[in-house]
N, C-alpha and C positions, 0 to 999 in steps of 0.2 A: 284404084283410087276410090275411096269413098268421100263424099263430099257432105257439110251441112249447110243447111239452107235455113234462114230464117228472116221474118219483115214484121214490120208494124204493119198497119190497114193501110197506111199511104203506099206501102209496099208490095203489095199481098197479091196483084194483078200483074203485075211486072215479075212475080216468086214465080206463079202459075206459069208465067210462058216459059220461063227459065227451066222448071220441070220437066215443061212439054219438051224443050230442047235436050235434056239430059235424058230423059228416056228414050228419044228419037238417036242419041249418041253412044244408049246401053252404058252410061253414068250411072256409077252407084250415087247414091246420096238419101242422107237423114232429112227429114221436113218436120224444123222444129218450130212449125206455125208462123204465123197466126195462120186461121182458116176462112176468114171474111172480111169486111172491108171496115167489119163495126170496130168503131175506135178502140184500141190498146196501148200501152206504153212500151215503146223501140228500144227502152234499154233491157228491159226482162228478154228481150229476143235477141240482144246484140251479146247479151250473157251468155243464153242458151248456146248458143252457135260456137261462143268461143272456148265457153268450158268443153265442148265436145272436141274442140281440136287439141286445145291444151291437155284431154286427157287422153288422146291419142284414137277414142273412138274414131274421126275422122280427120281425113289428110289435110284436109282444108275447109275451107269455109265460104259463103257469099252470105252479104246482110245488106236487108235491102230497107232503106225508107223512104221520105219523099225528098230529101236532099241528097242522103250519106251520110251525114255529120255526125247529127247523134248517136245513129248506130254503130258507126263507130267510134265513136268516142266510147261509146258503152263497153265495147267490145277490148277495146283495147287498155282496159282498163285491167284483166287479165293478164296476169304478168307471161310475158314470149309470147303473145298475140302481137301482130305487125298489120296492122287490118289499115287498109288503104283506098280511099275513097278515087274512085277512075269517071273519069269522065269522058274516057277514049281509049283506043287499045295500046294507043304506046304509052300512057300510063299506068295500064296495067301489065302489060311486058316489062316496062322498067321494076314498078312494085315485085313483078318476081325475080327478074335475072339480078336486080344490084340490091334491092332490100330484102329479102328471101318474104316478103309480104306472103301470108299465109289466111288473110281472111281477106277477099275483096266486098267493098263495101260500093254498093250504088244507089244514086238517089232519083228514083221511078220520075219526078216530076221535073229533073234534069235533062236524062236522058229517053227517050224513046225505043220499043224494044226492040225493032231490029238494030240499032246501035247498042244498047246494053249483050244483046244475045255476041254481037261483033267480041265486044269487050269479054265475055263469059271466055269466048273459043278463045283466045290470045292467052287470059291467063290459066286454064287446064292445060295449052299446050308450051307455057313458058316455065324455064326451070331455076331454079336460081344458080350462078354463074360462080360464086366464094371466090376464089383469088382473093383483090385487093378489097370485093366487096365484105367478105366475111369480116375483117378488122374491124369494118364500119358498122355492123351485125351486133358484131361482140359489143362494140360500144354502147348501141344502144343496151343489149342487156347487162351492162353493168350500172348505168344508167337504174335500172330496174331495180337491181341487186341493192342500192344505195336506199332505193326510198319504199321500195314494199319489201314485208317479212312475210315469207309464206310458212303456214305449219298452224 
């Protein structure tokens, strides 16, 4: 599993610990910035992060800023990006086993990091479930299919 990481500066402190945790876990992963706390724009990161999963360089995704929102919204802008804003770990269990959620997005001045690190461990080890959820999958990306052209 190789993973991308990315934050704005509200984010960048809470990226760092998440780091610490994935190399203490032998987690692969991309850090596609920022590198300080000096102000940037959350959507160029919530971009970077997704085109990396979208192109398959990496399995998945975390995007961090100081709520979630933005970044993902940025992210999921992306067409087959399903980036989901957790503010606990059965939210991000559900985002993987019934929505196949493929970028977790958290917002640093929400949660705290040993609750965010909580949420990181729950979604590396949740997988998505398809059965009856996959139909609901599919819909969203047809959804997709309807209002963005890619090429």
């Amino acid at each position: 599993m190789i993973l991308a990481i990315g934050s704005d500066h509200a984010g960048y402190e809470l990226k760092e610990e998440i780091i610490k945790y994935l190399k203490e876990q032998n987690i692969e992963y991309i850090d596609f910035g920022t590198c300080s706390c000096e102000s940037v724009d959350y959507p160029d990161y919530g971009l970077k992060v997704a085109e990396a999963v979208k192109q398959g360089k990496c399995d998945s995704g975390i995007v961090i800023c100081g709520t979630g929102l933005g970044i993902s919204m940025s992210a999921n802008k992306v067409p087959g990006i399903r980036a989901a804003v957790c503010a606990n770990s059965y939210m991000a269990k559900m985002a993987r086993e019934h929505n196949d959620g493929n970028v977790l997005a958290l917002g640093a001045r929400v949660v705290g990091a040993g609750l965010a690190l909580d949420i990181v461990e729950t979604w590396i080890n949740s997988d998505f479930e398809g059965g009856k959820h996959k139909k609901r999958v599919d819909k969203i990306s047809k959804i997709e299919e309807k209002y963005y052209k890619e090429g």
